[in-house]
C-alpha positions as CSV (number, residue, x, y, z in Angstrom):
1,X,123.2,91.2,83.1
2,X,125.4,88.1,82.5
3,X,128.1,86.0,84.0
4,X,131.7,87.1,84.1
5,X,134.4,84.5,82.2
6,X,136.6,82.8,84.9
7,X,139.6,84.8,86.5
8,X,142.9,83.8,87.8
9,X,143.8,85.5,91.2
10,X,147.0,83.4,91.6
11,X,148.1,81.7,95.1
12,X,149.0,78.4,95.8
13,X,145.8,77.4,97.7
14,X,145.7,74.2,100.1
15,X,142.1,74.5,101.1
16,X,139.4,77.2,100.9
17,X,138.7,79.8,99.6
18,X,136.3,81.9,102.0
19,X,134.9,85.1,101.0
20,X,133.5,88.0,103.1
21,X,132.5,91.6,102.2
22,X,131.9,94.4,104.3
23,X,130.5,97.2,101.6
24,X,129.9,97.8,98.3
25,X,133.3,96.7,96.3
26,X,135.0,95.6,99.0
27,X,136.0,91.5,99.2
28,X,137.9,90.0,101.8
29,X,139.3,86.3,100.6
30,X,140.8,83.6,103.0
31,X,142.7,80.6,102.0
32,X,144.5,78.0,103.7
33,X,148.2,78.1,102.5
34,X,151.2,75.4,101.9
35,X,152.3,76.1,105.3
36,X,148.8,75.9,106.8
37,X,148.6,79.4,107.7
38,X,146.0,81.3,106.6
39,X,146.4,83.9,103.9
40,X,144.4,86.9,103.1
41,X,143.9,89.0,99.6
42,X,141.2,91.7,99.3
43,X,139.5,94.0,96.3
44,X,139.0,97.4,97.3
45,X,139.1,99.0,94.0
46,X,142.1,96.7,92.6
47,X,143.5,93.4,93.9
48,X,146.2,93.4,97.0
49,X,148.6,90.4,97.2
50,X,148.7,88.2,99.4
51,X,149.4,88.7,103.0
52,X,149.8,85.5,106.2
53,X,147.4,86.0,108.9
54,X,149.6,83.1,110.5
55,X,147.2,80.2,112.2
56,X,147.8,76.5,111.9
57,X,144.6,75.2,110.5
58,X,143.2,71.8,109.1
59,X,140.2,72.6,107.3
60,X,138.7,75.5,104.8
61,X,138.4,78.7,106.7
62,X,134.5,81.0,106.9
63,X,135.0,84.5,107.3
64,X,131.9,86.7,107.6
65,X,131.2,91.0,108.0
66,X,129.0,92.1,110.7
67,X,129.5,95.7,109.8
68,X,131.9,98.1,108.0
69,X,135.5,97.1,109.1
70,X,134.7,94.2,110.6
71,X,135.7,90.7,109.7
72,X,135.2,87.7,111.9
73,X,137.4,84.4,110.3
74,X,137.3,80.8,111.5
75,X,138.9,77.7,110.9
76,X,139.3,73.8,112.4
77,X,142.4,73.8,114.1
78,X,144.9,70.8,114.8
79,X,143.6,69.8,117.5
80,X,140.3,69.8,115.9
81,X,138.5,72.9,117.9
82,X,137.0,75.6,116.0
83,X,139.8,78.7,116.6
84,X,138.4,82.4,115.6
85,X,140.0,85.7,114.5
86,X,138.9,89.3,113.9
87,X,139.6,92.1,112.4
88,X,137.9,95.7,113.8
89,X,140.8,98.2,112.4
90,X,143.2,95.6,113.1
91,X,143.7,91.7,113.5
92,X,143.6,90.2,116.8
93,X,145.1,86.6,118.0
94,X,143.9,83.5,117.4
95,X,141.3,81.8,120.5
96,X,139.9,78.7,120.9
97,X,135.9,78.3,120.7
98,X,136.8,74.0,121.6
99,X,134.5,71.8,120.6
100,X,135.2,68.8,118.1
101,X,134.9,69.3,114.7
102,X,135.1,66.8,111.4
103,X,134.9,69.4,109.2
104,X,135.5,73.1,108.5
105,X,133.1,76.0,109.8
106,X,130.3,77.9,108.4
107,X,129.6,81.5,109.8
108,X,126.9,83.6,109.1
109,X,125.6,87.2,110.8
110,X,121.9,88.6,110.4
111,X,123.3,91.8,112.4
112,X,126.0,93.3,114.1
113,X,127.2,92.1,117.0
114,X,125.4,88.7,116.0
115,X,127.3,85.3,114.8
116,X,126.3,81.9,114.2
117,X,128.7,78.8,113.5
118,X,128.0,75.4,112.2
119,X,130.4,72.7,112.1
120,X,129.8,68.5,111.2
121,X,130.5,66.7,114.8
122,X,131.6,63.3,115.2
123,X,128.3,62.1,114.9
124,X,127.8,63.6,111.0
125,X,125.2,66.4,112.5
126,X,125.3,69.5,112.0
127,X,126.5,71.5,115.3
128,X,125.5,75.1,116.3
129,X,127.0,78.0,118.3
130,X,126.3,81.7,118.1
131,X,127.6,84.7,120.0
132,X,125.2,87.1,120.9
133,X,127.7,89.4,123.6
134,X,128.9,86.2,124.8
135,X,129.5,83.0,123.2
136,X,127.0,80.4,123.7
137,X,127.7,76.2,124.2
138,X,126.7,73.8,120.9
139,X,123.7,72.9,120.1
140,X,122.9,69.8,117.7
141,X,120.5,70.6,114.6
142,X,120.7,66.9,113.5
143,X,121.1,65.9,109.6
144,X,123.6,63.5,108.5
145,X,125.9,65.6,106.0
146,X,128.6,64.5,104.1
147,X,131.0,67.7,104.6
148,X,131.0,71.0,105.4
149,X,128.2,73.2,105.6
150,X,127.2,76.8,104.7
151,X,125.2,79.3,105.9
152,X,123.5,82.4,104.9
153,X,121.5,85.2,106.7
154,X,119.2,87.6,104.4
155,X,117.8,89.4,107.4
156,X,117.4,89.6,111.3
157,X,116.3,86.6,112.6
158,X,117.0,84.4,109.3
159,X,119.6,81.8,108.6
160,X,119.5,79.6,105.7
161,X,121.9,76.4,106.4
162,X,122.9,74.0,103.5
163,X,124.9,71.0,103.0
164,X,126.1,68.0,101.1
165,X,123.9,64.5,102.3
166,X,124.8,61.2,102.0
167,X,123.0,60.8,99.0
168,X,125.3,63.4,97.7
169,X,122.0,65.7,97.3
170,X,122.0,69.7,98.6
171,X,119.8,69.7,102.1
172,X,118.5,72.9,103.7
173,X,117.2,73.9,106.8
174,X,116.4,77.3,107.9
175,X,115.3,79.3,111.0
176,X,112.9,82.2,110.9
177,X,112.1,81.7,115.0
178,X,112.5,78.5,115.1
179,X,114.5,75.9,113.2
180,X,112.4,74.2,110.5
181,X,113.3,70.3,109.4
182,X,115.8,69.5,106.8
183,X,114.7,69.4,102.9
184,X,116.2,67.5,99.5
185,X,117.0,70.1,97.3
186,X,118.6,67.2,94.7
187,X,121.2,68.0,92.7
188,X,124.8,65.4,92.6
189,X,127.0,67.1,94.7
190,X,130.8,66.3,94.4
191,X,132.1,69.5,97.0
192,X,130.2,72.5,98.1
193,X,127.8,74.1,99.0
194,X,128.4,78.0,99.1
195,X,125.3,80.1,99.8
196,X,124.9,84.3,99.2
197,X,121.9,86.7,99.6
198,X,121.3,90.0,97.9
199,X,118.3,91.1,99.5
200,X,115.7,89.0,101.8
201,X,113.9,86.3,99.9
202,X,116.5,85.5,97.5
203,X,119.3,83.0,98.3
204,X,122.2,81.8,95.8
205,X,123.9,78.3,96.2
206,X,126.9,77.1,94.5
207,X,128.4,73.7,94.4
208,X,130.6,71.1,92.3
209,X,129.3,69.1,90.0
210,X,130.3,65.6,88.9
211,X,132.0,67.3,85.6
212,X,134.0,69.3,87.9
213,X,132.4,72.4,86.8
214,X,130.1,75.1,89.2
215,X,126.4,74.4,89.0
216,X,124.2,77.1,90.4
217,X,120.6,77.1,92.3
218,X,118.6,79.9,93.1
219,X,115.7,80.6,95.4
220,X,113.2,84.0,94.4
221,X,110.2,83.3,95.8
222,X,110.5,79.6,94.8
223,X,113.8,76.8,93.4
224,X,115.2,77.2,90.0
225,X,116.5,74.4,88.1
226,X,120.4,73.6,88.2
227,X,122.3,76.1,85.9
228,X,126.0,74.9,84.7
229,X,128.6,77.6,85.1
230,X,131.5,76.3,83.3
231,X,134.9,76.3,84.9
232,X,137.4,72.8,86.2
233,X,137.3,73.5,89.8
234,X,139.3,71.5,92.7
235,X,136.6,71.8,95.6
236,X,134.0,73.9,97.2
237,X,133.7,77.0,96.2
238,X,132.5,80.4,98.3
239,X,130.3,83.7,97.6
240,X,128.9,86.5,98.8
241,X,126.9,89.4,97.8
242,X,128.0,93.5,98.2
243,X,124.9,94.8,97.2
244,X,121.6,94.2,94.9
245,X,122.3,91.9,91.8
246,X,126.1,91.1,92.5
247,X,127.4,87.7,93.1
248,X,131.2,86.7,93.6
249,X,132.1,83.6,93.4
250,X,135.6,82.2,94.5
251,X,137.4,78.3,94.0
252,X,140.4,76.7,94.0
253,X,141.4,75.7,90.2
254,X,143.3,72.2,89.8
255,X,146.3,74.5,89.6
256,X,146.1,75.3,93.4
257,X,145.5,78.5,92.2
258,X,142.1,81.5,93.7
259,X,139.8,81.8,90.3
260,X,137.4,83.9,90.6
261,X,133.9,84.8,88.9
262,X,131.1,87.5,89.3
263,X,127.5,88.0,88.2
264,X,126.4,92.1,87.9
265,X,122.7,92.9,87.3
266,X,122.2,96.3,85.8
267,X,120.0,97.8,88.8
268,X,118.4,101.3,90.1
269,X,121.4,102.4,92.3
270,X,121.7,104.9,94.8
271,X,125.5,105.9,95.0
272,X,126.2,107.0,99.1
273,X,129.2,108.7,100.6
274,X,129.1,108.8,104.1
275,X,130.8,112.6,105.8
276,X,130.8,112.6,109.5
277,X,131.1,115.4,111.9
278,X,129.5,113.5,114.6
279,X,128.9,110.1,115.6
280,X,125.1,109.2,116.2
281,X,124.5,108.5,120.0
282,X,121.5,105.8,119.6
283,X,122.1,103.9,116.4
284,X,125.5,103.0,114.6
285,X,125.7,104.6,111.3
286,X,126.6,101.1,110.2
287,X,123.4,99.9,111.4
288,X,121.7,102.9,109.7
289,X,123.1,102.2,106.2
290,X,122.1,98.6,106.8
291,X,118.7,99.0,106.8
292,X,118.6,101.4,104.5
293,X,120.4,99.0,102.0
294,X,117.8,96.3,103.4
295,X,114.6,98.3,103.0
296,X,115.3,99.7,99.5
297,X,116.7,96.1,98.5
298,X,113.3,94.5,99.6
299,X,111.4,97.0,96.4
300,X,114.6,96.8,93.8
301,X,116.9,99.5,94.4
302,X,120.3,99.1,95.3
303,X,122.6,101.5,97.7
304,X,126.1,101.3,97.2
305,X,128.0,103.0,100.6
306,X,130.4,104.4,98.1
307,X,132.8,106.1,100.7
308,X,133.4,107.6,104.0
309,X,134.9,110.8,105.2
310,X,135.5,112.2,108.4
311,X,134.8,116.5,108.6
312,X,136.2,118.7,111.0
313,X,134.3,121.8,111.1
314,X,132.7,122.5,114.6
315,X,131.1,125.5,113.3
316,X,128.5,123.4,111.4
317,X,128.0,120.3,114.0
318,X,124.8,121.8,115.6
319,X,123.4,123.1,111.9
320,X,121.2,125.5,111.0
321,X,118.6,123.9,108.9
322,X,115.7,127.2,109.1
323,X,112.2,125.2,108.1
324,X,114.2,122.1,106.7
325,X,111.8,122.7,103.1
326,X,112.6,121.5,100.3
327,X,114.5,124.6,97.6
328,X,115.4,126.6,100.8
329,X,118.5,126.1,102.3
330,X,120.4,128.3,104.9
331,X,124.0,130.2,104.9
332,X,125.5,126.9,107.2
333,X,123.6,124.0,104.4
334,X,125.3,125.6,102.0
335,X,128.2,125.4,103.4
336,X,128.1,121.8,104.7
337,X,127.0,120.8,101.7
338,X,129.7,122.1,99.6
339,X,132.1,119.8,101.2
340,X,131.2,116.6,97.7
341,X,135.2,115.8,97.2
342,X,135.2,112.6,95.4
343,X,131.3,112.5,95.2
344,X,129.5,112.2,91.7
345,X,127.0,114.7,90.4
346,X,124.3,112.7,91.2
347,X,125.9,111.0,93.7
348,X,123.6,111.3,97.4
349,X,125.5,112.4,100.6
350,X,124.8,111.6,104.3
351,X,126.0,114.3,107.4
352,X,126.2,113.3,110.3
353,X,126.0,116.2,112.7
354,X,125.5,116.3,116.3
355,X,122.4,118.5,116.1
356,X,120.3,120.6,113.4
357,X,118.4,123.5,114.9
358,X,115.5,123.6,115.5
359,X,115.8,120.0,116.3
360,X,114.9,117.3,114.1
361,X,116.2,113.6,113.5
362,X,117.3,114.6,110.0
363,X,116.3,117.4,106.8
364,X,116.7,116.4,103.3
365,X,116.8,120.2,102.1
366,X,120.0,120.2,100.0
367,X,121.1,123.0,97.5
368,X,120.6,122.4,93.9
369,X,122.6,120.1,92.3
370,X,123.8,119.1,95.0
371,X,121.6,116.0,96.6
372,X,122.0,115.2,100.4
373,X,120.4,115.0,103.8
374,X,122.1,115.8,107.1
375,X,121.3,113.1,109.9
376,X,121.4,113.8,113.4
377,X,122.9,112.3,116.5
378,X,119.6,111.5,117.9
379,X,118.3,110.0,115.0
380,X,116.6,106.8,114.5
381,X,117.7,104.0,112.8
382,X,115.4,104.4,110.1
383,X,115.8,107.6,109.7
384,X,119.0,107.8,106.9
385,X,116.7,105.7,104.7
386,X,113.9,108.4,105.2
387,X,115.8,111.3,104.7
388,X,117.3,109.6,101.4
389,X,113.9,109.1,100.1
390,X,112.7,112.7,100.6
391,X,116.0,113.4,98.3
392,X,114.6,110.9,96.0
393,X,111.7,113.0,95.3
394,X,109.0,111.4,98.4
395,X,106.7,113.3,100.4
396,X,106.0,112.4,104.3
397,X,102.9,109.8,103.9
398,X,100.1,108.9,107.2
399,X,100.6,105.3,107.5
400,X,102.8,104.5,110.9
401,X,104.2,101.3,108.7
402,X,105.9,103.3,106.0
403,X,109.3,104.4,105.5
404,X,108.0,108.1,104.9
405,X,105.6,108.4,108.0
406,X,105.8,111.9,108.9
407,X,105.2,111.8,112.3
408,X,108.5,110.6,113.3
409,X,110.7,107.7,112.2
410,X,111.2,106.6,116.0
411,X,107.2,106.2,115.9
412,X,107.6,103.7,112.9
413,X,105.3,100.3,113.8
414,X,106.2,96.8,112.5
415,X,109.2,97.1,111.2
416,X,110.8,96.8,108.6
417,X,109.0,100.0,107.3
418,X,107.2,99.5,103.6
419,X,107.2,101.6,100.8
420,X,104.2,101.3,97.6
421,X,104.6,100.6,94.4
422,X,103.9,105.0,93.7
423,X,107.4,105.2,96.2
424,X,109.0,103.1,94.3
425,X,108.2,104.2,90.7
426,X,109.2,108.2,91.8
427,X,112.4,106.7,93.7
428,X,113.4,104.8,90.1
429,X,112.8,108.1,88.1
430,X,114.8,110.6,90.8
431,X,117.8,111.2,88.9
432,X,119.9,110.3,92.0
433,X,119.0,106.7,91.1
434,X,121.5,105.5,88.7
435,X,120.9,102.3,86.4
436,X,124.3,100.7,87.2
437,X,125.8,97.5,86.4
């Protein structure tokens, strides 16, 4: 595990950069250009140039992912209103969200079809608004900051808000329920902060130091230190997190140009494609992987949605599944299961079908060699992380809090659902769990 050297990405940046990511390798970068538009460059296996996303904009853009395919981008207009973007298979035009900003946006998401902004006003607070279906009106959260802030969200109902104070210190507040009073974090800030999660409980802030270089703070259960980076960089910098153990950190050099740096943590991985026949009816499958990703991230294992893959055979949408036990597979599993183009050999793989019969939310009997689970259209949401963990070698368990209750993920009680340290060890040791940088 170790800290990538710096990279050049090229550009001629004029403010930014903002970084979002919507999966496991993908990144989504956002600059502010020479002709104030707003350019966009993404990673999805290799580097894309650059491409205008048009916009006349005064400040640093955010950009954030609710879900897979979804990017919602904001910037400080010239007429000083926040103006907002998005991307859902395509981009759509710029709107106004008004208010009065001195400085760019923040954005942060704890869950789809969830968004909260922060801005500085005219009065040096810190301003909110969220959309929640609609868009709400702004809301003070007080402070006096110095620039502009960041936010962070490691799970539902979580936001973690920093920014730059007077005293040229890094200041947090967060809300878990309710919005808890700003705290001095120290440091000498001279641009930033950025702010990234990997899993809930750890948070990753990035800033400027007074050598120019990228200084580093970490929160795990309690504050690091400050830990020097390196680099020469020309303002705030941005990051996110794809997955478990991975940082990317993005900031304009003082050659206007995107540099770009990353931080990989060797980690228990569980590789997942996605194949759909059939939407689910009651939860999104984005949803699904989501808190799969988040219960497995909460005991150190990593899932990495590695690719999706639409399937058209309506022969095997309402599957036969015979007993759903483990070794014994029917004629139609076999045959589903077959379809692993592009998937490794221990690789998992997720069907979606409309129905398995007899009827059950998901099975986890897969041929050998050949690890999956099918998923219903009736399924929970926590049952794709179930299912996965019976290919990972669990049995069902009693408890009604545990990911492996085997009375019926829809009868799970205070979620999220909890595995034990047994779970854990037998999940590490399944050979479907790769150690993976």
């Amino acid at each position: 595990m170790a800290w990538s050297n710096w990279e050049s990405l090229g550009g001629v940046i004029t403010a930014g950069p903002a970084v979002s990511s919507w999966a496991g390798g993908r990144l989504d970068v956002f600059v502010k250009g020479t002709n104030n538009a707003v350019w966009h460059k993404w990673f999805n296996g290799a580097w894309s140039g650059w491409e205008s996303l048009g916009g006349v904009i005064d400040s640093p853009p955010a950009a954030v992912s609710w879900s897979s395919g979804r990017i919602d981008l904001f910037a400080r207009g010239m007429d000083n209103a926040l103006w907002h973007k998005w991307f859902d298979g395509t981009w759509h035009s710029w709107e106004s969200l008004g208010g009065t900003l001195t400085s760019g946006p923040a954005v942060c998401s704890w869950a789809p079809g969830r968004l909260d902004v922060f801005v500085k006003g005219t009065n040096n607070a810190v301003w909110h608004k969220w959309f929640n279906g609609a868009w709400s009106g702004w809301e003070s959260l007080g402070g006096v900051i110095d620039n502009t802030p960041s936010a962070v969200s490691w799970s539902s109902g979580r936001i973690d808000l920093f920014a730059r104070g007077m005293d040229n210190a890094l200041w947090h507040k967060w809300f878990n329920g309710t919005w808890h009073n700003w705290e001095s974090l120290g440091g000498t800030l001279t641009a930033g902060p950025a702010a990234s999660s990997w899993a809930p409980g750890r948070l990753d802030v990035f800033v400027k130091g007074t050598n120019n270089a990228l200084w580093h703070k970490w929160f795990n259960g309690a504050w690091s230190g400050w830990d020097s980076l390196g680099g020469v960089i020309d303002n705030t910098p941005a990051a996110v997190s794809w997955s478990l153990g991975r940082i990317d950190v993005f900031a304009r050099g003082m050659n206007n140009a995107l540099w770009h740096k990353w931080w990989t943590e060797s980690r228990p991985t569980v590789r997942l494609h996605v194949k759909v026949l059939s939407q689910p009816t009651r939860f999104s499958i984005d949803r699904m992987v989501d808190n799969m990703i988040d219960v497995y991230a909460t005991y150190g294992i990593r899932v990495h949605r590695v690719s999706d893959q639409t399937l058209n055979l309506p022969l095997l949408n309402d599957l036969d599944v015979g007993a759903c036990t483990m070794g014994s597979v029917t004629t139609e599993q076999t045959q589903l299961m077959a379809n692993r183009n592009s998937v490794g050999t221990n690789d998992v793989v997720a069907y979606f079908v409309r129905s398995t019969n007899p009827s059950f939310n998901g099975c986890a009997a897969h041929p050998a060699n050949q690890p999956s689970a099918v998923v219903a259209s009736i399924a929970s949401e926590w049952t794709l992380g179930h299912e996965i963990g019976h290919v990972l070698g669990l049995p069902h368990v009693s408890p009604t809090d545990r990911l492996m209750m085997g009375s019926g993920t829809n009868n799970i009680t205070n979620p999220p659902p909890d595995l034990v340290t047994s779970e854990v060890q037998t999940m590490d040791n399944s050979p479907f769990t790769q150690n993976i940088g």
